[in-house]
C-alpha positions in Angstrom: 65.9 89.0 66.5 67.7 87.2 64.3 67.0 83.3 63.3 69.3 80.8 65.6 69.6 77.2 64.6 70.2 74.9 68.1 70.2 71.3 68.3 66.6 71.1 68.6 65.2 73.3 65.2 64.8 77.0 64.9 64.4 79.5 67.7 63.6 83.4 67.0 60.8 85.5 65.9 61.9 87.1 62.9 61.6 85.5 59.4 63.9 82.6 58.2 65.5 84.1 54.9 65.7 81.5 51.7 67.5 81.9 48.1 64.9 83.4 45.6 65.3 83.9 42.2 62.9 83.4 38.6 62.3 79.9 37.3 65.2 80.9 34.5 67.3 81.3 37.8 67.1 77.9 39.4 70.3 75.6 40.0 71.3 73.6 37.6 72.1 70.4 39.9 69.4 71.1 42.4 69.9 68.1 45.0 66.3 66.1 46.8 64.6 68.8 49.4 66.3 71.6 48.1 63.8 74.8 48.8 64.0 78.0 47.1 61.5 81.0 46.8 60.5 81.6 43.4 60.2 85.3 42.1 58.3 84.4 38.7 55.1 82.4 40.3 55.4 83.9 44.0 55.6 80.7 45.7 58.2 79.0 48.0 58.9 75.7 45.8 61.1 72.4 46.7 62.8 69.9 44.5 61.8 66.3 44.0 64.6 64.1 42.8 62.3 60.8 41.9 60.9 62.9 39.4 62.9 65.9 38.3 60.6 68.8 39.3 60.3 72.1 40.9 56.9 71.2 43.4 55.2 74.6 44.6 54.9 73.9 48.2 50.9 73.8 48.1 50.7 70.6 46.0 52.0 67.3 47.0 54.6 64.8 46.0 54.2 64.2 42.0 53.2 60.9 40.9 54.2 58.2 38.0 51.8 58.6 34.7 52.4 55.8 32.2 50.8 57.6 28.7 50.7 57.1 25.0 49.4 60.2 22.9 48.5 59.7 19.4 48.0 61.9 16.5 45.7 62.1 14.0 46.5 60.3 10.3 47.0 61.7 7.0 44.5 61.6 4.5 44.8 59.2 1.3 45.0 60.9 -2.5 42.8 60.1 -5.7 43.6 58.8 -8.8 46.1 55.8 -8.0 47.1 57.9 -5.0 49.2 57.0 -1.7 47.9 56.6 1.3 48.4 58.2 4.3 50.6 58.2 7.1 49.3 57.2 10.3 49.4 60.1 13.1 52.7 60.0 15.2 52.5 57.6 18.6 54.7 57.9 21.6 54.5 56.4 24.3 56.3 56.1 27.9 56.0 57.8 31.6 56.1 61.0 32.9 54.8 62.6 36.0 52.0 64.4 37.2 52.2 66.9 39.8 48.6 67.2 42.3 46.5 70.2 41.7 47.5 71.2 38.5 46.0 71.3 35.7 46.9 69.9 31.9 45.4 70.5 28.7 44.6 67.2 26.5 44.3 67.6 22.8 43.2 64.4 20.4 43.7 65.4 17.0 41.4 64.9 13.7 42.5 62.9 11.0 42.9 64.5 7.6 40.7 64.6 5.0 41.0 62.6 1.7 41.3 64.5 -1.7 40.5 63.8 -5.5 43.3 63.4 -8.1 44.4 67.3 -7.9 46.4 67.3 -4.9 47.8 65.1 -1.8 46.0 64.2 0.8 45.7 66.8 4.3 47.9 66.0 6.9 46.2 64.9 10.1 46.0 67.3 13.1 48.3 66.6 16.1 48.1 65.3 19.8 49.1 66.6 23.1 49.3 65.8 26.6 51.7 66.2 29.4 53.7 68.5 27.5 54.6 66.0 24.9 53.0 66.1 21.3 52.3 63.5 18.6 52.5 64.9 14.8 49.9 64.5 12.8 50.1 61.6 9.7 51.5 62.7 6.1 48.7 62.9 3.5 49.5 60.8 0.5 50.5 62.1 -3.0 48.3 62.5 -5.6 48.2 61.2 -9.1 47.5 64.6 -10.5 49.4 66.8 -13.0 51.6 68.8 -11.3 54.6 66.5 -10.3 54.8 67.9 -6.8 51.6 66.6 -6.0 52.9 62.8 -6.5 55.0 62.7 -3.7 54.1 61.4 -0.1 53.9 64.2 2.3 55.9 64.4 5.6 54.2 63.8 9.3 54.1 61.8 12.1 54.5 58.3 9.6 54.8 59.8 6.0 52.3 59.7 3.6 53.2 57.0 -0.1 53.9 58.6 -3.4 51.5 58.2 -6.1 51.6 56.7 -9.6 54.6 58.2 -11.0 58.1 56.6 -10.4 60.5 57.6 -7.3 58.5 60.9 -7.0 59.1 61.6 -3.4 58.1 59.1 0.1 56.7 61.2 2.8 59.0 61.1 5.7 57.9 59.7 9.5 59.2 61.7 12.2 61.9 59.9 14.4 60.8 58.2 17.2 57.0 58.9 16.2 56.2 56.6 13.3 57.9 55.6 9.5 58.2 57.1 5.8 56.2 56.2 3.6 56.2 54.0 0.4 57.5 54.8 -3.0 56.5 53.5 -6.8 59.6 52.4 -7.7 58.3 50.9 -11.4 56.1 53.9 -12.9 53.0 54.7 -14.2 53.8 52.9 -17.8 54.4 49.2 -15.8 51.8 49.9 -13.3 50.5 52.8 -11.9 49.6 52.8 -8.1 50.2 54.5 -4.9 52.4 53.3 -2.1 51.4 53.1 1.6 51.3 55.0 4.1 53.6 54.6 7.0 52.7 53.3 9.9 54.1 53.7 13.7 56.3 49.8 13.6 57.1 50.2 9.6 57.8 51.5 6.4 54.7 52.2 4.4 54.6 49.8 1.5 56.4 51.0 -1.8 55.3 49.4 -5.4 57.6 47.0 -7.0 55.2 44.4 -9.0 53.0 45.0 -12.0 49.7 43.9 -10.0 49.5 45.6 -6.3 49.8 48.7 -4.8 51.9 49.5 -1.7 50.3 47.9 1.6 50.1 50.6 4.8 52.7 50.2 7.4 51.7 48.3 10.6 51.0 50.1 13.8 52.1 49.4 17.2 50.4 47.1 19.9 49.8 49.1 23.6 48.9 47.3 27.0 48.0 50.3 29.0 44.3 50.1 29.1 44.8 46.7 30.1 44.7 44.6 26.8 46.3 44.8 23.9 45.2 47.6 21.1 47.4 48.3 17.9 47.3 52.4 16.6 49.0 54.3 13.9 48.6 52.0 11.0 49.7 53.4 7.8 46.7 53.6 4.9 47.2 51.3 1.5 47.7 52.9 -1.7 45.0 53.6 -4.8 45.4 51.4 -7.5 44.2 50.9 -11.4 41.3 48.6 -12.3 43.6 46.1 -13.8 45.5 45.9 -10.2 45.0 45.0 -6.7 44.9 47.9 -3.7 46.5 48.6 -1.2 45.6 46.7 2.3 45.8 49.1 5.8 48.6 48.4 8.2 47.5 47.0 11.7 46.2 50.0 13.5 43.5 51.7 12.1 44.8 52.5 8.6 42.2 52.1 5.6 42.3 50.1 2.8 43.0 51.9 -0.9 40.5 50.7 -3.9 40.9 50.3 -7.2 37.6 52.1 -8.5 36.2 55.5 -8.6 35.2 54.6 -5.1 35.7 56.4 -2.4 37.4 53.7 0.4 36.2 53.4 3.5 37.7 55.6 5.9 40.2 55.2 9.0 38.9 53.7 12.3 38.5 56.9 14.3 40.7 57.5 17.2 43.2 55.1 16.4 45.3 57.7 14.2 45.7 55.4 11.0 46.2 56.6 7.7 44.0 57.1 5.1 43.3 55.0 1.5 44.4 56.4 -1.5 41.8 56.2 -4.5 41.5 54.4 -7.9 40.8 54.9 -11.2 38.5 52.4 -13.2 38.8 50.7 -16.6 36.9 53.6 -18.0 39.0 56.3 -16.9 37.2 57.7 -13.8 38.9 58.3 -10.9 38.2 58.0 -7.4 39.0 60.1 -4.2 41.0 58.8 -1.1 39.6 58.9 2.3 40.2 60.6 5.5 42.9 59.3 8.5 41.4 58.5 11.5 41.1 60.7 14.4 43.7 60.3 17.2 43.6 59.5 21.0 45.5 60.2 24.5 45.7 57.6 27.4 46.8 58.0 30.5 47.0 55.7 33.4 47.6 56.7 37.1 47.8 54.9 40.3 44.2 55.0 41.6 45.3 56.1 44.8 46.6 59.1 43.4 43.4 59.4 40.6 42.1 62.7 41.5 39.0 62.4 39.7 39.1 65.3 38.0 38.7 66.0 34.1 36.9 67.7 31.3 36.3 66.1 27.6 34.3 63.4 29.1 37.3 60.7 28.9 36.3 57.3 29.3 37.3 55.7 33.2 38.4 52.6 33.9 40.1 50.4 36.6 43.3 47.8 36.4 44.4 46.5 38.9 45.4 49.0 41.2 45.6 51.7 38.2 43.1 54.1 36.7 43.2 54.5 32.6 41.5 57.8 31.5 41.1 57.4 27.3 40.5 60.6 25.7 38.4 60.4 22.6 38.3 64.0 22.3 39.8 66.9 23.7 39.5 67.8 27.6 42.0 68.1 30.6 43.3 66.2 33.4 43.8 67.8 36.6 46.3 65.9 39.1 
């Protein structure tokens, strides 16, 4: 017999009968406790409101994640060479929906290079469905012109030695351009900095210094403050001073045959470009440091579950899971 609907609930014995339709198919302006079947995963589902989700009815009410996901940064040039962009950062909340499962990936910082072409770009981040582009490698002071300019990324990587060659550009909302020689090789030639996550790498515009990397951006959500996505300072001639790393991880340049020292790993700075000494030899740039995802949950919703071997921590009534390397969260 048919469903009947009295004052108290339901009577009948038959089935009660429920719009279905594929995921593509759902309303548009579903309203809080709407329930629909849905023909694309086979499960009756219900909307959530607080947090703008289709639920599947055998997981529970989705919860707040506060995250910031950054990518890894662009390798620095040789020769007088630019530094590289820091990895892209973003940061906010999202929401986590019990039982399933999602796929973290931290990204590698891109290698430094000699004087023959720019810097690699770092490898991006991921997390929540959200991802973080990896840093623009720096330009190098090579022959071939198109190997001057900064390369594009998360924060952009600087041009090298010859004048208004190219900055890399950031990617909105994810980090900065780089920095630009805006004087030439003749006056003095050095790279620019990287860019970094809170500014513009540093361009050239004096006769002694290269560009300084962009400064990264400070983050409370493992509890105390922690700056990522500095830019990496540019390579420099012997006669000049190098570039300095933005706040964040970002490497310092040199102005030897040298290689610098490299980017802090998972931070997602950039890395230093390379110099060139008083006898003519040349150093390489170094590698952008690798990135990182955080992500912190009410513990009463923590479930406890991951792969990657993140690091676990408490604050206050919060749980911070730090992902060094790759792994998953399940909610």
């Amino acid at each position: 017999m048919p469903i009947k609907i009295t004052g108290t609930g339901f009577t009948g014995t038959d089935g009660l009968s429920i719009p279905a339709g594929t995921t593509a198919q759902r309303p548009a302006s579903p309203v809080d406790g709407e329930i629909r079947y849905n023909t694309t995963t086979g499960e009756p589902e219900w909307y959530d409101s607080s947090s703008s989700q289709w639920v599947n009815f055998q997981n529970g009410k989705p919860y707040s994640a506060e995250y910031v996901v950054v990518a890894g940064g662009g390798g620095g040039a040789g020769n007088r060479g630019g530094g590289g962009g820091a990895g892209g950062m973003i940061t906010g909340t999202s929401y986590i929906t019990p039982s399933t499962s999602y796929t973290i990936t931290v990204g590698a910082g891109g290698t430094g290079t000699n004087q023959t072409i720019w810097g690699n770009n770092g490898s991006n981040s991921s997390a929540l469905s959200l991802t973080a582009i990896g840093g623009g490698g720096g330009g190098a002071g090579s022959d071939d012109a198109n190997s001057y300019r900064g390369r594009s990324g998360g924060s952009g990587g600087g041009s090298a030695l010859w004048p208004n060659s190219g900055r890399g550009s950031g990617t909105s909302g994810q980090g900065n351009d780089g920095g630009l020689n805006t004087i030439g090789w003749a006056t003095n030639d050095s790279g620019a900095g990287g860019g970094g996550k809170s500014q513009q790498g540093g361009d050239v515009t004096t006769t002694t210094n290269a560009g300084n990397g962009g400064d990264g951006q400070a983050t409370t959500i493992s509890g105390s403050s922690v700056t990522y996505a500095g830019g990496g300072g540019g390579g420099a001639r012997h006669t000049s001073t190098a570039g300095i790393g933005g706040a964040g991880g970002g490497a310092n340049g040199t102005n030897s045959n040298a290689t610098p020292s490299h980017a802090t790993a998972n931070k997602g700075g950039g890395g230093g470009g390379g110099g060139r000494t008083a006898g003519g030899d040349v150093g390489n740039g170094s590698n952008g440091g690798s990135g990182i995802v955080i992500l912190r949950v009410p513990t009463a919703n923590y479930s406890g579950t991951t792969t990657g071997s993140p690091t676990v921590t408490t604050d206050g009534d919060y749980t911070v899971i730090k992902y060094t390397s790759s792994g998953s969260y399940t909610g």
